[in-house]
DRENRORO-808561 format. One record per residue (C-alpha): residue number from 1; x, y, z. Coordinates in Angstrom, 2 decimals, always signed. Example, Ala and Ser with C-alpha at 12.3 -4.5 7.8 and 13.67 -1.06 7.14 Angstrom:
REM residues 2
<r romar="1" X="+12.30" Y="-4.50" Z="+7.80"/>
<r romar="2" X="+13.67" Y="-1.06" Z="+7.14"/>
REM end
This chain:
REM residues 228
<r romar="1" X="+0.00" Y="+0.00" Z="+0.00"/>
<r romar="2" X="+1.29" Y="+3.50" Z="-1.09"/>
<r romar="3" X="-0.38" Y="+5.57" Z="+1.38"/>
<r romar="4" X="-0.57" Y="+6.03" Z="+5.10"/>
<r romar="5" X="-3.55" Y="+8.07" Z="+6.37"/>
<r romar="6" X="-2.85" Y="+10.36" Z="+9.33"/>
<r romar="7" X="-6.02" Y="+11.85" Z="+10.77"/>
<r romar="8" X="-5.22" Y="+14.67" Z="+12.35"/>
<r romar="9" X="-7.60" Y="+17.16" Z="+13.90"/>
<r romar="10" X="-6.89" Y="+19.53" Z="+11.04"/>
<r romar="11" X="-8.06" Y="+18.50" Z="+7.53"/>
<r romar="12" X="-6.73" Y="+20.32" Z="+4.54"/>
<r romar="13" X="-9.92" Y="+21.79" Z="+2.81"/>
<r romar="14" X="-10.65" Y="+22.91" Z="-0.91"/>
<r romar="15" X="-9.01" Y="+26.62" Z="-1.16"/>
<r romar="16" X="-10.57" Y="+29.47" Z="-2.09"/>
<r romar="17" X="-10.96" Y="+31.11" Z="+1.01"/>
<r romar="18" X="-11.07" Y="+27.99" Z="+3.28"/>
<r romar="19" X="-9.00" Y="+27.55" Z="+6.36"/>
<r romar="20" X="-5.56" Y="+25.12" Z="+5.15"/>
<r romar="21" X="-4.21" Y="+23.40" Z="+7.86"/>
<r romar="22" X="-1.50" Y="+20.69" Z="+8.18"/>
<r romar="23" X="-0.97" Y="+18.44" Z="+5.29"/>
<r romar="24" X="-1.22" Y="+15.04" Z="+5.97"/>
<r romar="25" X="+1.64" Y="+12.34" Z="+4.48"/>
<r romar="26" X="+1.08" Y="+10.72" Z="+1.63"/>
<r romar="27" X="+3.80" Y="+8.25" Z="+0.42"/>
<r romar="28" X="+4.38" Y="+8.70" Z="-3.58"/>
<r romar="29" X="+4.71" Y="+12.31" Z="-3.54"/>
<r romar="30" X="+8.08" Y="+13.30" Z="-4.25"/>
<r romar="31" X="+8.56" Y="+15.69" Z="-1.37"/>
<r romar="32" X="+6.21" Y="+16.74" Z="+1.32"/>
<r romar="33" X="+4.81" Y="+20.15" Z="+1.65"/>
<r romar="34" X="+6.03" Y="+21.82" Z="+5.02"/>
<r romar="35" X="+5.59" Y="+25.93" Z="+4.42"/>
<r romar="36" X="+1.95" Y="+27.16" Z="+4.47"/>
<r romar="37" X="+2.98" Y="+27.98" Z="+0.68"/>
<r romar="38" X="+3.58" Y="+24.94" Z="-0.44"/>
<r romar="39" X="+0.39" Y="+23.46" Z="+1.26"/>
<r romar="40" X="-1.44" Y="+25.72" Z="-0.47"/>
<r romar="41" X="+0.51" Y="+24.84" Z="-3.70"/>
<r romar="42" X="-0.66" Y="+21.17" Z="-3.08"/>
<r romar="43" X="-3.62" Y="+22.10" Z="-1.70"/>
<r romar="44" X="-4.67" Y="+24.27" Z="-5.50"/>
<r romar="45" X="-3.28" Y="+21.31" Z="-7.74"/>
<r romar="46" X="-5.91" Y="+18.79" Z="-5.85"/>
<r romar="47" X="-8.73" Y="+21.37" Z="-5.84"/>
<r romar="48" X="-7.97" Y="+21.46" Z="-9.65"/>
<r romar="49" X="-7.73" Y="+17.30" Z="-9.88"/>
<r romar="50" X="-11.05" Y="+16.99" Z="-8.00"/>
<r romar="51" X="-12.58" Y="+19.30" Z="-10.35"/>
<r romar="52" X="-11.05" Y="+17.92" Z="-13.71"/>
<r romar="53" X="-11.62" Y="+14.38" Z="-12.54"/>
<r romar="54" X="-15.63" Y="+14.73" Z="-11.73"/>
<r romar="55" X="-15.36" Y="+16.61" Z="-15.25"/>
<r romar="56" X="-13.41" Y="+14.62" Z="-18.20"/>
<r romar="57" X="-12.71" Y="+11.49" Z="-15.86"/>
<r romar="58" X="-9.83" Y="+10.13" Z="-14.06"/>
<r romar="59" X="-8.29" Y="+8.88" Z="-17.69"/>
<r romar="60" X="-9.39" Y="+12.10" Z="-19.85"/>
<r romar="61" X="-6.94" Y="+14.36" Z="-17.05"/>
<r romar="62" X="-3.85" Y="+15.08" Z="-17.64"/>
<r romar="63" X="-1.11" Y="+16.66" Z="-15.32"/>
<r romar="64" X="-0.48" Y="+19.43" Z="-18.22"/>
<r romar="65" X="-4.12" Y="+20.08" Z="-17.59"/>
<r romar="66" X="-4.07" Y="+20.05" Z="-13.80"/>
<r romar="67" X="-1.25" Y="+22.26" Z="-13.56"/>
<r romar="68" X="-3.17" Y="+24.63" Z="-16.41"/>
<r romar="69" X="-6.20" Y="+24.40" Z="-14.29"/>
<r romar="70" X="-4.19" Y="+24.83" Z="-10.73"/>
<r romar="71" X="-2.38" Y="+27.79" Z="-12.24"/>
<r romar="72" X="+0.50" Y="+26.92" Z="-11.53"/>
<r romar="73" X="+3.51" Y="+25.44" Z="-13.90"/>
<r romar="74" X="+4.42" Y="+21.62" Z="-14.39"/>
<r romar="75" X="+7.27" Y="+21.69" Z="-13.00"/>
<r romar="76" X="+6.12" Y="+23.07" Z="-9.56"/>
<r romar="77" X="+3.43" Y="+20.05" Z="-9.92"/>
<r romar="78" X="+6.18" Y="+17.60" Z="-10.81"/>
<r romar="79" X="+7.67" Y="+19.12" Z="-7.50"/>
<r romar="80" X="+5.38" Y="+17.42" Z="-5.46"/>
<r romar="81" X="+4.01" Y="+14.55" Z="-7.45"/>
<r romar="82" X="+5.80" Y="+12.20" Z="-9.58"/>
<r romar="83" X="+2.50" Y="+11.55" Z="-11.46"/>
<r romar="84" X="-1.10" Y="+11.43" Z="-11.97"/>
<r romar="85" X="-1.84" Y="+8.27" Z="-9.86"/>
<r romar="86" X="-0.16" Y="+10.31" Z="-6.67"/>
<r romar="87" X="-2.56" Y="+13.02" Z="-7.40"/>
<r romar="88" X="-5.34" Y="+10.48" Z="-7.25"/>
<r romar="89" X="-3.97" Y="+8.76" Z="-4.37"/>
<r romar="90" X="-3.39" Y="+12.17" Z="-2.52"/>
<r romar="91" X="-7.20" Y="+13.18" Z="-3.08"/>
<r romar="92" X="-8.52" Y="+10.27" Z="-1.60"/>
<r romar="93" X="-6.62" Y="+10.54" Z="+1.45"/>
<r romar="94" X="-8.29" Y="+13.68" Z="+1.62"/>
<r romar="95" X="-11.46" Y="+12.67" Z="+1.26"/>
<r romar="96" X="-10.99" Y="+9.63" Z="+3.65"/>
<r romar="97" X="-9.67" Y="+12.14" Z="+5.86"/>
<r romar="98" X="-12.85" Y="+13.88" Z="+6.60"/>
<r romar="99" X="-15.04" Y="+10.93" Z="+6.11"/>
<r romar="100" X="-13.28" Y="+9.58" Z="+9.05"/>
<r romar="101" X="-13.24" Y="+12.84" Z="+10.94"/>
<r romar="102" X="-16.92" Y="+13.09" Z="+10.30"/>
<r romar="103" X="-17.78" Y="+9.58" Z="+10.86"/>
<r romar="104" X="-16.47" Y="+9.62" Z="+14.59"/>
<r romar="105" X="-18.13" Y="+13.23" Z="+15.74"/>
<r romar="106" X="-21.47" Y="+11.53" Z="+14.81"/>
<r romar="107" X="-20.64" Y="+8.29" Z="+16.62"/>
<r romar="108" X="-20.11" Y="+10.12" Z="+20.27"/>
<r romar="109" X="-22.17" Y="+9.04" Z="+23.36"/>
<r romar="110" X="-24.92" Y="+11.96" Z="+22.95"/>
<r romar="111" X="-25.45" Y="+10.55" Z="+19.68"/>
<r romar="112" X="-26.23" Y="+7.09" Z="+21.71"/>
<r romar="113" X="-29.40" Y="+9.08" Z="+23.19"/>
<r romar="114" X="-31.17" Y="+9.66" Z="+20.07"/>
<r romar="115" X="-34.02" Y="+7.65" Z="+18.39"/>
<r romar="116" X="-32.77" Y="+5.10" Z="+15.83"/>
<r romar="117" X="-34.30" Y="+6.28" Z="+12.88"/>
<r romar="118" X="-33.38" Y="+10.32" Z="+13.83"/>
<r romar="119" X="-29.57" Y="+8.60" Z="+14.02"/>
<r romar="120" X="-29.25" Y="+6.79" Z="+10.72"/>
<r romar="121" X="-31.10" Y="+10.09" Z="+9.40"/>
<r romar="122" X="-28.39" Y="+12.77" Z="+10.75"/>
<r romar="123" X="-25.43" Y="+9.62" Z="+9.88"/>
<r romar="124" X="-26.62" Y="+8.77" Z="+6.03"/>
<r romar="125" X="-27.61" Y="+12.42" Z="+5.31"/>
<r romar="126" X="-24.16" Y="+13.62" Z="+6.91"/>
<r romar="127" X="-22.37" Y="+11.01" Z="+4.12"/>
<r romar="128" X="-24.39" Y="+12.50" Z="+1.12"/>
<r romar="129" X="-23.53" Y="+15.16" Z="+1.58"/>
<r romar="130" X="-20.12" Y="+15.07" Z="+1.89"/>
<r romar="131" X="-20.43" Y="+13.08" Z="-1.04"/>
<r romar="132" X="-22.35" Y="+15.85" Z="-3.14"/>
<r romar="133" X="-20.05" Y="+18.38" Z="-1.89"/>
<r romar="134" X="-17.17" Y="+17.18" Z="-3.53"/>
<r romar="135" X="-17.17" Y="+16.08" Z="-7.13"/>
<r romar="136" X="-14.70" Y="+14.09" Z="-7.83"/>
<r romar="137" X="-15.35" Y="+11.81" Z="-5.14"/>
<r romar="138" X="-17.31" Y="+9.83" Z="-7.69"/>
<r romar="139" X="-14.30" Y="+9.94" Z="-10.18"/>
<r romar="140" X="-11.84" Y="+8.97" Z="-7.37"/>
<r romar="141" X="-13.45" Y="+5.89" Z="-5.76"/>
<r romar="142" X="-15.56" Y="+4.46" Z="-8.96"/>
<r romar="143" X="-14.61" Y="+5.47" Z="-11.86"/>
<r romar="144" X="-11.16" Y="+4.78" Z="-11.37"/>
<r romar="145" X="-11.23" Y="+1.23" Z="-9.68"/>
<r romar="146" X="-9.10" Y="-0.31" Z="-12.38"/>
<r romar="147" X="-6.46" Y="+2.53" Z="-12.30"/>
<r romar="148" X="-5.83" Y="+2.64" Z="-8.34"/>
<r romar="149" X="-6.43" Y="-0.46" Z="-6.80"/>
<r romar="150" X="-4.47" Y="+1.24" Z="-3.79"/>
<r romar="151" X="-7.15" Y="+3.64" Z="-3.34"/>
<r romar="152" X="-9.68" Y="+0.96" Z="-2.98"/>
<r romar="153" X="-7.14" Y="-0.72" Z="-0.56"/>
<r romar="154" X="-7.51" Y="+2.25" Z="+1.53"/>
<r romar="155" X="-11.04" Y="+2.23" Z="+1.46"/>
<r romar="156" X="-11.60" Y="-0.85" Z="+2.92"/>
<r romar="157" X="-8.73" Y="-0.11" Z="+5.52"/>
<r romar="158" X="-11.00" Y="+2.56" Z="+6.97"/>
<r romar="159" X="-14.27" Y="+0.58" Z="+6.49"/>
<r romar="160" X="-12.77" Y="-1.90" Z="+8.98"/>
<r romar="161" X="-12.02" Y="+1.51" Z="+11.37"/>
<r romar="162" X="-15.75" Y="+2.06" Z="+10.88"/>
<r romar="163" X="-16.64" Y="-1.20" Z="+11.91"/>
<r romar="164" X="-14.72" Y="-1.37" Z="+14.71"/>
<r romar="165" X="-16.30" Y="+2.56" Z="+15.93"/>
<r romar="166" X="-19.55" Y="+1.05" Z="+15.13"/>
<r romar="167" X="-19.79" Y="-1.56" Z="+17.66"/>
<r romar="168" X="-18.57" Y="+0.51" Z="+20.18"/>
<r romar="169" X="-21.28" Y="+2.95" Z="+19.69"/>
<r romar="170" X="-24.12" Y="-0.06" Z="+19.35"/>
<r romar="171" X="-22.58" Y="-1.40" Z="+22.98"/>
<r romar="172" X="-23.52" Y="+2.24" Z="+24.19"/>
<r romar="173" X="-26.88" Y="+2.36" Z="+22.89"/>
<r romar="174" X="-27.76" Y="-0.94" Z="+23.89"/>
<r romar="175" X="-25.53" Y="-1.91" Z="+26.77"/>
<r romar="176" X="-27.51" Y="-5.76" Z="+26.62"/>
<r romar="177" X="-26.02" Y="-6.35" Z="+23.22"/>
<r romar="178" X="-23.64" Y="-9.18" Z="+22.82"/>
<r romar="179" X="-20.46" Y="-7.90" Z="+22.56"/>
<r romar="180" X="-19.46" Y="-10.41" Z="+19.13"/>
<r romar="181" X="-23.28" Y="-9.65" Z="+18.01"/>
<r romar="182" X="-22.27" Y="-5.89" Z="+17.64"/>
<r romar="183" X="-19.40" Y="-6.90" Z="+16.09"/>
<r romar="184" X="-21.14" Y="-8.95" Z="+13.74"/>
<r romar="185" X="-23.51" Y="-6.48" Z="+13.04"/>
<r romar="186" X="-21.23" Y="-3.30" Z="+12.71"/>
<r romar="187" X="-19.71" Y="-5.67" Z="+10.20"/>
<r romar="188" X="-22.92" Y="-6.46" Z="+7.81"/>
<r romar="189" X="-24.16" Y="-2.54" Z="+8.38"/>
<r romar="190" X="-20.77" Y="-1.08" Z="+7.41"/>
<r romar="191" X="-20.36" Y="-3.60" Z="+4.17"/>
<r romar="192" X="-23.90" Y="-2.94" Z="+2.87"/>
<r romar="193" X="-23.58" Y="+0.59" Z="+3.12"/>
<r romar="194" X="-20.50" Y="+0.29" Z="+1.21"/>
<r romar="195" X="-21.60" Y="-1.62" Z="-1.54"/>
<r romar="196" X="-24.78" Y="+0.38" Z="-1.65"/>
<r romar="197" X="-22.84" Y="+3.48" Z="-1.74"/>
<r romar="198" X="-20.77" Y="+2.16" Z="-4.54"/>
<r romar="199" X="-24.29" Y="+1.58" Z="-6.03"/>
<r romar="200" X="-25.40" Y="+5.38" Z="-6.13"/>
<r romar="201" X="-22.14" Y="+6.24" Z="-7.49"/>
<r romar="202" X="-22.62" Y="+4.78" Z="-10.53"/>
<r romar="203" X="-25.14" Y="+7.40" Z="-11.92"/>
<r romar="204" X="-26.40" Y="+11.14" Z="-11.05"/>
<r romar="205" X="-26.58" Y="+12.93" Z="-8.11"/>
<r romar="206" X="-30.96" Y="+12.71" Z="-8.05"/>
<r romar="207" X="-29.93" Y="+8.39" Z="-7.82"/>
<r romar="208" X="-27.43" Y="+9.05" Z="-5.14"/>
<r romar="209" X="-29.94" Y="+10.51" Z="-3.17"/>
<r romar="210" X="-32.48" Y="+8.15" Z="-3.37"/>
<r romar="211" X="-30.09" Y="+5.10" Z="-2.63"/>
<r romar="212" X="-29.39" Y="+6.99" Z="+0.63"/>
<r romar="213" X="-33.12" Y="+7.38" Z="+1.11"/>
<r romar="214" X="-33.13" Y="+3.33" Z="+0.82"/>
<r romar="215" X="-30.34" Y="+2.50" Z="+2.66"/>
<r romar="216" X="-31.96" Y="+4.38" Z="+5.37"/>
<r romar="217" X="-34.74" Y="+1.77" Z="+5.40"/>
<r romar="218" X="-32.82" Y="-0.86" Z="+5.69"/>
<r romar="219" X="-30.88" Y="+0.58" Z="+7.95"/>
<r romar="220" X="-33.72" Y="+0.83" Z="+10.27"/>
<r romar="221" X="-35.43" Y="-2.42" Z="+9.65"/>
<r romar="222" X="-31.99" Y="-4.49" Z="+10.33"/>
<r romar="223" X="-31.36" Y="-2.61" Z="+13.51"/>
<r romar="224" X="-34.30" Y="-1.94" Z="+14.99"/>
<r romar="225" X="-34.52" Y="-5.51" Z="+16.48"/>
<r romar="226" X="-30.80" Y="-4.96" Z="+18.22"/>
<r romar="227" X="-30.94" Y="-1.44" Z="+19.47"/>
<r romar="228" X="-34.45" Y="-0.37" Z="+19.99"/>
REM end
């Protein structure tokens, strides 16, 4: 595997006027961004893969046309990544990032307090969004399966963090569950959710929405029986 995620409690964000915090390390590059300048270097060349990506595709980009659309030169690019697939590989790290930063704010006791089906609500909608809000989301962790199978690598790496969050949270909602049940079950939520999610990737943003809108049934139906 090619990258190590480091989830910090700053996450760099998309640029234009955004706080940019630390950048986290992402073995590939060629060097590591350290000044503020830099970061945001990095930080404009990914904002400019995300958006190229969700537009022409992970194969119709090219660096020339990431640097073009960064505004920046390719050889300050080149700087920091040896090639396209590090670019790709450095997004998703970013988006796993706050997926994981996300994921573990909504899994805190006082979220143990509320009703099931007000939970999965604030959880899946949380999720589309973040999914929405970023475009190339779709490119990076569909679309470009073939190209990257490290990126799907670290997918599943922080699926199995999920899993492991999740049945600590189900053992605080319902303190009577069987420890290796809420393992079992954080396992089969966190793997259909997964492939469902892969699912609504593979068409608009209107589908998307209504898979969540159906995984939020089934959500609710499976669990009920455990943690009501």
């Amino acid at each position: 595997m090619f990258i190590i995620i480091r989830v910090t409690a700053h996450v760099c964000q998309r640029s234009g006027g955004k706080m940019e915090e630390e950048f986290s390390k992402v073995e590939g590059m060629r060097r590591q961004p350290q000044q503020m300048r830099a970061i945001k270097r990095v930080n404009q060349i990914l904002d400019a893969a995300e958006d190229l990506f969700a537009e022409v595709g992970y194969e119709g980009a090219t660096t020339n046309a990431i640097a073009a659309r960064a505004g920046t030169s390719i050889g300050s690019l080149y700087r920091f990544f040896p090639d396209k697939e590090s670019i790709l590989k450095a997004l998703a790290t970013r988006y796993l990032e706050q997926m994981h930063e996300m994921f573990f704010q909504l899994h805190s006791p006082e979220m143990a307090t509320l009703p099931l089906e007000v939970y999965i609500d604030r959880v899946m909608d949380a999720f589309d969004e973040l999914i929405t809000a970023h475009p190339g989301y779709r490119a990076v962790f569909f679309k470009s399966r073939a190209a990257c199978p490290e990126v799907q690598e670290m997918d599943s790496d922080l699926c199995a963090q999920f899993a492991g969050k999740l049945a600590e949270f189900y053992r605080l909602k319902a303190p009577h569950l069987d420890p290796s049940t809420g393992e079992l079950i954080a396992l089969v939520v966190v793997e259909a959710v997964r492939n469902l999610r892969r699912l609504s990737l593979t068409r608009d943003d209107p589908f998307q929405h209504r898979v969540t809108q159906e995984i939020k049934k089934l959500l609710l139906a499976y669990l009920q029986p455990y943690l009501s």
